[in-house]
N, C-alpha and C positions, 0 to 999 in steps of 0.2 A: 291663172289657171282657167284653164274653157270646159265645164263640164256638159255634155250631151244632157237636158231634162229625162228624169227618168221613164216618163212616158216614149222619151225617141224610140225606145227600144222593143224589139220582138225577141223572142223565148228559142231556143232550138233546145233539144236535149234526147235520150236513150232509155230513161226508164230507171239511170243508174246517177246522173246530175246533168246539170242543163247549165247553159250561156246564154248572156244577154248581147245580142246583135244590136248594135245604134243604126240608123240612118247614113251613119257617115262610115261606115263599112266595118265598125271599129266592136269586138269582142270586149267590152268592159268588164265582164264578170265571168270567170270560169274556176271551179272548184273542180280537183282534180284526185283522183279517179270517183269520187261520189261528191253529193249535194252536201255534207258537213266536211269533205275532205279539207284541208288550207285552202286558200286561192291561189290560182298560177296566175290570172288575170285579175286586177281588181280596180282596174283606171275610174270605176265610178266613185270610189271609197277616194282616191288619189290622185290626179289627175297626174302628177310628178313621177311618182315613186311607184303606183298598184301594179303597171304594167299593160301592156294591151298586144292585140294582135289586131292589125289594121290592115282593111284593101282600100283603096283609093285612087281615083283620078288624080293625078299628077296637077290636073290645072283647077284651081279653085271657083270657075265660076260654070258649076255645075250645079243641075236641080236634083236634088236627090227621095228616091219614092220607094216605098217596102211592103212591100204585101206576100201572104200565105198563097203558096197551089195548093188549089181550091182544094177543102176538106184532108187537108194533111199538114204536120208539123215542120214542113220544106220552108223556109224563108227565101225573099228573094231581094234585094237590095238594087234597086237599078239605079245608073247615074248616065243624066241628059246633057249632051249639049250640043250647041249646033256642029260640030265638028265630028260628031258621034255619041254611040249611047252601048253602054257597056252593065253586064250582070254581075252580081253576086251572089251564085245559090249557096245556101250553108243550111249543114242538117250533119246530124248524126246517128247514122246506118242502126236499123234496129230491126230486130228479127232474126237477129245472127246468132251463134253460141262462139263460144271462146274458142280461140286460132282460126275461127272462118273471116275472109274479108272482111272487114268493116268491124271488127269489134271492138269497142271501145275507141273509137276515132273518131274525130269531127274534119269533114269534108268540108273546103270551103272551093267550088268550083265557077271558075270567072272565064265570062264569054263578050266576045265583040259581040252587040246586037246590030248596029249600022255602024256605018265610019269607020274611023280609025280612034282608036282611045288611050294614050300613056298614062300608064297606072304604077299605081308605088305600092310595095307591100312591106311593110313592120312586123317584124314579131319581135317583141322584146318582155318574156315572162317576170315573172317577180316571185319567186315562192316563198311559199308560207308565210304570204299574206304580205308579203317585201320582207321578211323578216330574215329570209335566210340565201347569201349568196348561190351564183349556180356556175356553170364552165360551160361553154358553146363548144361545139367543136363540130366543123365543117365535111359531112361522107358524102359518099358519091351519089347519092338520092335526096342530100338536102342538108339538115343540121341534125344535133343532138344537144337537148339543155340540159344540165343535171347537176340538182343541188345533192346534199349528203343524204336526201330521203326521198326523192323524188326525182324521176326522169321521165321525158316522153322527146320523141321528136316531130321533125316536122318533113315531110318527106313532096318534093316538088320539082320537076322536070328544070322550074326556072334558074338561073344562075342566081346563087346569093354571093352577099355581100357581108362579114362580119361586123359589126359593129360593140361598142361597149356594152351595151344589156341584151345585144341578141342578133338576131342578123335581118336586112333590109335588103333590097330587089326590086330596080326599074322595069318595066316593060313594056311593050307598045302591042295592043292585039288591034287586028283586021279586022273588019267584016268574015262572020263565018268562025274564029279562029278563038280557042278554049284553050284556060291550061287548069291545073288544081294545085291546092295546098293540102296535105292531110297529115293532122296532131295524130300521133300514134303513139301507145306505152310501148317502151323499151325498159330490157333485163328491170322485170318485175316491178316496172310502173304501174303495173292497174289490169290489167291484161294480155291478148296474144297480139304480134307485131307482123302479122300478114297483109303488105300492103297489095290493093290492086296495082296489077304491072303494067298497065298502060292507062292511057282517057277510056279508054274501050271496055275495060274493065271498071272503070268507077261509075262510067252507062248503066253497066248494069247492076251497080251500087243504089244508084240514084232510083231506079227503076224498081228495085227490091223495097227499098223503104216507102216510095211511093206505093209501092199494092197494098206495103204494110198499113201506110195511116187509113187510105181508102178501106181496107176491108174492114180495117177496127172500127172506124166512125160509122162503117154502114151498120153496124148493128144496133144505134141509136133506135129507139122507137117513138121519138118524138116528131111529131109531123105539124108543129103546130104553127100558130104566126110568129115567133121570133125562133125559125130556124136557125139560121145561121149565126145567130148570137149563143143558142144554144148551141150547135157545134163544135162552136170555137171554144166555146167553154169547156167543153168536154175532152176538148182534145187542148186544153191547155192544164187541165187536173189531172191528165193522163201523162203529161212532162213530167208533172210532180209526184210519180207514185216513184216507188223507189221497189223495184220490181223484185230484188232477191227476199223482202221480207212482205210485202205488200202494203208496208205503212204510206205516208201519204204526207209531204212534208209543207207546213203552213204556208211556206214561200221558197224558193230557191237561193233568195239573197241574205244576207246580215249589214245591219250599222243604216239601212238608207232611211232619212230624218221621215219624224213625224209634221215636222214645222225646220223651215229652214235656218238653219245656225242653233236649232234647238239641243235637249242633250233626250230627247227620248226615241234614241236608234239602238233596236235590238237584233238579236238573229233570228229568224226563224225558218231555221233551217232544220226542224227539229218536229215530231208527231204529237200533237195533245191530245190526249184523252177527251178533249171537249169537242174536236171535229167529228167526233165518230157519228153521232146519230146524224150531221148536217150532212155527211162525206154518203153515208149508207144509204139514208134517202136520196139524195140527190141521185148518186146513181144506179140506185135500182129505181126510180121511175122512168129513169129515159133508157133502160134496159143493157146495162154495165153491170148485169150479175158476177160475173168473174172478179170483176177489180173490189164490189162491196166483199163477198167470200174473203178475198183475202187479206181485206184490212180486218174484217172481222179474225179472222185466223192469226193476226197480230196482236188485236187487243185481248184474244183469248188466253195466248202465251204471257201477256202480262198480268193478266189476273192471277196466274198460275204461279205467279214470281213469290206471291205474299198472304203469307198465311194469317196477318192478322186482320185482314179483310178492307188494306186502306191501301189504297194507289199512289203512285208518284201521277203530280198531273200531265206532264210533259217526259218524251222519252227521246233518244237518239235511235233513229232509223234504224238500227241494228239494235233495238231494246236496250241499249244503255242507261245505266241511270245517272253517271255524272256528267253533267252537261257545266261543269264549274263557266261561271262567266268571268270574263278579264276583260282589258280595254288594248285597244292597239294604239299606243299613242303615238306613237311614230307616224301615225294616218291622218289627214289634214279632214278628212269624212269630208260627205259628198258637200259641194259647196260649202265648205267650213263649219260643217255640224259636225261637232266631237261632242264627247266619244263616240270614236266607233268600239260598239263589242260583240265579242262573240262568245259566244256558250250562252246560256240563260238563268238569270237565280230564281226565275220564277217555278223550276223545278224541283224548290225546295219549300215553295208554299204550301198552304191551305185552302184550296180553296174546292167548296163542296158541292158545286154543281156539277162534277165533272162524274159523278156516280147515275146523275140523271140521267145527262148523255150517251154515257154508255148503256144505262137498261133501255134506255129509248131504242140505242142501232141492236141490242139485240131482240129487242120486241120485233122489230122491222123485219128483220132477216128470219127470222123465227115462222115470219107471218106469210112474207112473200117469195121467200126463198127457200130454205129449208130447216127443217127443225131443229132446234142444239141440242146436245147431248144432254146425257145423265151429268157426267162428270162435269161439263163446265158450269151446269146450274147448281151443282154443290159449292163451287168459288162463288156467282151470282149472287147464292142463299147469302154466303158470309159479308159481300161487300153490304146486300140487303140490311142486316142488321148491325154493320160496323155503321150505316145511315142512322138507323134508328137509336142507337147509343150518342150520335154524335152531331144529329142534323141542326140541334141548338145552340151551336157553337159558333162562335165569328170565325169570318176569313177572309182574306185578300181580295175574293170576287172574281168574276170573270173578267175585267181588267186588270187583273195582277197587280193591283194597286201598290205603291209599295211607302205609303203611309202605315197609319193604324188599320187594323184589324178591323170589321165592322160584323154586323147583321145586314146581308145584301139580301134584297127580296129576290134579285136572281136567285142566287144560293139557296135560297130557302125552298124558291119554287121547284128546281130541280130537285131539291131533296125530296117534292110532292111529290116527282115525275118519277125517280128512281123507283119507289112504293107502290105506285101507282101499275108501274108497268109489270114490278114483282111480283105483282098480285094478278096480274092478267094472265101472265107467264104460269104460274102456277096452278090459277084454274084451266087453261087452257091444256095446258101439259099433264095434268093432275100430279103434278111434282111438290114431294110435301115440303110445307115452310108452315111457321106461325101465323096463319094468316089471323087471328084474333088480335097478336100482338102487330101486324105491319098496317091492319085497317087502322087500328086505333092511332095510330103513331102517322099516317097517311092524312086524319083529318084533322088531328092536332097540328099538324101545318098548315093544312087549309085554313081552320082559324088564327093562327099564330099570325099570316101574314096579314088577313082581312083585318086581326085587330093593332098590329103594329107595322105593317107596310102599304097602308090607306092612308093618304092623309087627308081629311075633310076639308082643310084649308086649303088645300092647294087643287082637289077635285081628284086625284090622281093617284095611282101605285106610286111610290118615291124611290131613291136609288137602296137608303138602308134606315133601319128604324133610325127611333128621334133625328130626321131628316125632312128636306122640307126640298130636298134637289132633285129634277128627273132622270128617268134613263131609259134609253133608248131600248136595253135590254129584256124592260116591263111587255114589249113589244111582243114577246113569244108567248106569253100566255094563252092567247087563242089557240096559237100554233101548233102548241102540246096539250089542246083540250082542257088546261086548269078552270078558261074559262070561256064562255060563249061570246063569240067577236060583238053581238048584240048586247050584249049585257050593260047594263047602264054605267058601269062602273068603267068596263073596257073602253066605251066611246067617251066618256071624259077624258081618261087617261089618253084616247087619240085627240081630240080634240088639244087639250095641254100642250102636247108634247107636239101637234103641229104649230103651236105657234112658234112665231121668229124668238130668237135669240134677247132681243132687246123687250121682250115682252114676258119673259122669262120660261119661253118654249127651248126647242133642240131643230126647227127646221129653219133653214136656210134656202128658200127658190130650189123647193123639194129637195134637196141634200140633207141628209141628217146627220147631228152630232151625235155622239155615244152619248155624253154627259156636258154641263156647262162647265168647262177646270175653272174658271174664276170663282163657281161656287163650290166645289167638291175640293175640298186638299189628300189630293193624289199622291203626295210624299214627292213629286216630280214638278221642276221647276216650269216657264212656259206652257206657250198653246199647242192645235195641234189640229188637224182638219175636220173635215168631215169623215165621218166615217161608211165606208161605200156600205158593208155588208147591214149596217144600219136602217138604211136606203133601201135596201129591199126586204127587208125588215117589215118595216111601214107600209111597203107596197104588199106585202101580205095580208097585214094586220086590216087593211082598208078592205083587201079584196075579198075578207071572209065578212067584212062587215059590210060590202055592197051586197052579197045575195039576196036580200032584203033591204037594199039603200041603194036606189042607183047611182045618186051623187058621188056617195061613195066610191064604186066603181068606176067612175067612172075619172074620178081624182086620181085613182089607183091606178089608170092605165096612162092619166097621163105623164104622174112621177114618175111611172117606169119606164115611160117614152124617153122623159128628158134624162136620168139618169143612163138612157145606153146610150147619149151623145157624149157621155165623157169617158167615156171607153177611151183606149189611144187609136190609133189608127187600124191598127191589128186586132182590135176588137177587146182588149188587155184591161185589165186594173189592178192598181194597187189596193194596199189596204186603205188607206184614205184621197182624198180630192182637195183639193189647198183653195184658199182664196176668189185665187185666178182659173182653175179650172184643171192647175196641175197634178199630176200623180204626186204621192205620198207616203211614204213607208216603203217597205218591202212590194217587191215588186215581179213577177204577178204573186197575187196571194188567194190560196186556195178556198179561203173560207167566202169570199168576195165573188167569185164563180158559183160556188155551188149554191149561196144563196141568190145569186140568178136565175140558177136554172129551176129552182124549187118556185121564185116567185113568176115566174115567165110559166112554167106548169099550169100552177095552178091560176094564174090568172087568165092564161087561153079557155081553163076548162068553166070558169067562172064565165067569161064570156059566151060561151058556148052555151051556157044552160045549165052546166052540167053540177049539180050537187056535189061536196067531199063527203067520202064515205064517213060510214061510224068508225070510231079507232076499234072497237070491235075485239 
């Protein structure tokens, strides 16, 4: 089996679920009609059985090259050779409503750019995930696939061919000379079946979603030195919102490894409760108020689910709360890492920082956006004090550990944060709460972690009391003002945790690990990479402590130099970086973007002069 590396690939998608385009002209991942929908495509999971939709040069000794038009989610796949040089744009039409053109369809339009160029086209689906047969059947516009739950087709001027899983198609274009393929829902696939009736009309397909991305992106207010790393980022966290409810889903993929042949592949194709403050700041500073509104207006409706003031941590895009996980073994997973699974059991954890993150994005929006209501701050009040009944209890962590239960100084610190910001909320609003009982309870954490999540021998925050292991997560403390980047206690813990692996730090030639697994028992077998969102992390944590340390600063800009060279080509990340340089995990992953764009922020503004406000 030949799998594409997960980095080969670029993102297209609708706002509703997205595709991963390879280099080699090949659709490996499409979930159909939304981002948790089964998968019709899943060749990166399979290379046999997932299924794919391929264009391709007919002759193999071609150079193959992918890049975005310019500040939009258009993809373009070119393939070179001395005999000619032929396109692959692929995108999917947005800005439409239901039965207009383009909805719900992904366009894949191929043009001779010089020469002449014989090309091959595949589509051979796989649904629900290979699990469930389907019937072709050949119309006058193209085919139709359709298993007992699912139908879409695929509608194209070129002559098909049947074959056993789907139908194939030769064909030679000129210089000059364009044709298209467009996936459409048919009788209650996913949406309306209005295709454009000519190239002429999917011109002005192409042309629609192009003003689309342009005009979205122009509203960025960020002007700063990593623009278009910023950009990109922006408009690839905009693939992942899931536009009918506004949540915002961790990654588009499920099952792709953490460590190759390992077993730690999950799905995340699902909203945490723990991106909110990362998701809210990141885009209300580069001025994306509509999309922070309406995640917020998502995690509002879940507060609203439960009256006894405690959250599920993770949700399905449509607020679902069973997310049951199973394994697909029938799936060989990406380069022989099984299982693959899908659903999540970490949505039946404990884990207590996720109460932080959320009073952090609504302090945010509260602050710089608009003020919350009466009524959602009466759910606020009660998640407030289900913390304070309950912030001394162990949990699984923000790695969803799925060992034993701990005391993680994450968890604990968010529990400060949750408090913390209740209480600003409150005097700020004059919105009544106990504030005698949440002060008290606010700094009985602060001591709680000073005297059992310090370790004197080791110089450093640790991952959980009676622990002697780092974690990269200790990182945020500045972040969220627990504590001053200066603080003597903060710079050991950066110092610590920059050193190498074998010295018993978390960095790697500026790459950061989450934690060391050969010291932490994770409940999970194997290794597993570096972790990207980690990585700017550190470049935070550096750059609030160079305002007063140049060195610092000046460390800080260059980890973040070398960590935007392992971007993919397309400017992309997964959740981890492998050994060699490879992508890792799910792919792109949203939380990896947005703590880009937070550390690329504030680190122009740091260069610049410019002081962080008071949290205020």
């Amino acid at each position: 089996m030949s799998y594409l590396p997960i980095e080969d690939h670029g993102l297209i998608g609708n706002m509703h679920t997205a595709a991963l385009v390879g280099r080699n002209g090949a659709i490996d991942w499409l979930c159909w009609p939304h981002f948790d929908s089964p998968a019709v495509f899943a060749s990166i999971l399979d290379d046999d059985r997932g299924g794919r939709f391929q264009i391709q040069p007919v002759r193999d000794d071609v150079t193959c090259r992918q890049s975005y038009w310019p500040e939009t989610n258009v993809l373009i796949t070119r393939f070179l050779s001395e005999e000619g040089v032929a396109e692959v744009i692929d995108y999917m039409p947005v800005g439409v409503r239901r039965n207009e053109p383009g909805f719900h369809q992904l366009v894949r339009r191929v043009e001779a750019i010089r020469g002449q160029m014989p090309m091959r086209m595949t589509c051979a689906p796989a649904f629900d995930y290979a699990r469930a047969d389907h019937e072709t059947t050949r119309t006058a516009d193209g085919a139709v696939f359709r298993s007992a739950d699912t139908a879409f087709g695929l509608a194209t001027p070129v002559d098909l061919d049947r074959t056993a899983r789907g139908v194939t198609s030769t064909f030679t274009l000129s210089h000059g000379d364009r044709t298209c393929f467009i996936l459409h829902p048919v009788d209650g696939g996913g949406g309306g079946t209005t295709l454009p009736a000519s190239l002429g009309d999917e011109e002005v397909l192409l042309n629609q979603t192009l003003d689309y991305w342009r005009a979205w992106i122009s509203q960025c207010t960020y002007t700063g030195r990593w623009r278009e790393e910023v950009y990109r980022s922006a408009l690839a966290l905009k693939l992942l919102t899931f536009e009918p409810t506004g949540a915002v889903v961790a990654a588009p993929t499920a099952g792709l490894p953490e460590a190759i042949g390992g077993v730690r592949n999950w799905d995340y194709r699902y909203t945490w409760i723990r991106d909110a403050a990362f998701t809210i700041y990141g885009l209300l500073r580069i001025g994306f108020t509509e999309e922070a509104a309406a995640f917020l207006d998502w995690l509002e409706q879940r507060c609203h689910e439960r009256e006894d003031g405690q959250l599920q941590i993770v949700y399905g895009i449509d607020g679902r709360h069973d997310l049951t996980e199973t394994t697909l073994d029938h799936l060989d997973g990406y380069r022989g890492s099984a299982p693959v699974r899908i659903g999540n059991a970490a949505a039946d954890q404990l884990q207590l920082d996720i109460y932080g993150e959320l009073m952090d994005a609504v302090y945010l929006c509260n602050k710089y956006r608009a003020p919350i209501s009466y009524d959602f701050w009466t759910h606020l009040h009660d998640l407030v004090e289900w913390v304070c009944d309950n912030w001394d209890r162990k949990d699984e962590g923000i790695w969803e550990v799925r060992g034993e239960q701990q005391h993680f100084v994450y968890s604990k610190l968010m529990c400060w944060v949750a408090l913390d910001r209740g209480l600003r909320l409150a005097e700020k609003r004059s919105f009544p709460a106990d504030r005698t009982r949440w002060e008290r309870c606010r700094d009985a954490i602060y001591r709680d972690i000073m005297q059992h999540g310090w370790s004197e021998e080791r110089g450093a925050f640790v991952q959980h009391y009676d622990s002697d292991a780092l974690d990269a997560s200790n990182l945020i403390m500045p972040l969220v003002f627990f504590m001053a980047p200066s603080d003597p206690r903060m710079i050991r813990t950066l110092d610590a945790t920059l050193k190498p692996p074998s010295a018993e730090g978390l960095v790697s030639d500026s790459l950061v690990y989450r934690y060391d697994t050969e010291k932490v028992d994770d409940g999970l077998p194997g290794e597993e990479g570096t972790f990207n969102m980690c990585t700017f992390w550190m470049v935070e944590a550096l750059t609030r402590a160079g305002r007063t340390d140049a060195e610092r600063l000046d460390q800080a800009r260059l980890m973040f130099e070398k960590m935007l060279g392992y971007a993919n080509h397309l400017g992309l990340y997964a959740e981890e970086t492998g050994p060699c340089g490879e992508a890792l995990g799910n792919f792109p992953q949203a939380f990896t973007h947005l703590s880009l764009i937070s550390a690329a922020y504030n680190l122009d503004r740091t260069l610049d002069g410019e002081l962080y406000g008071q949290l205020g």
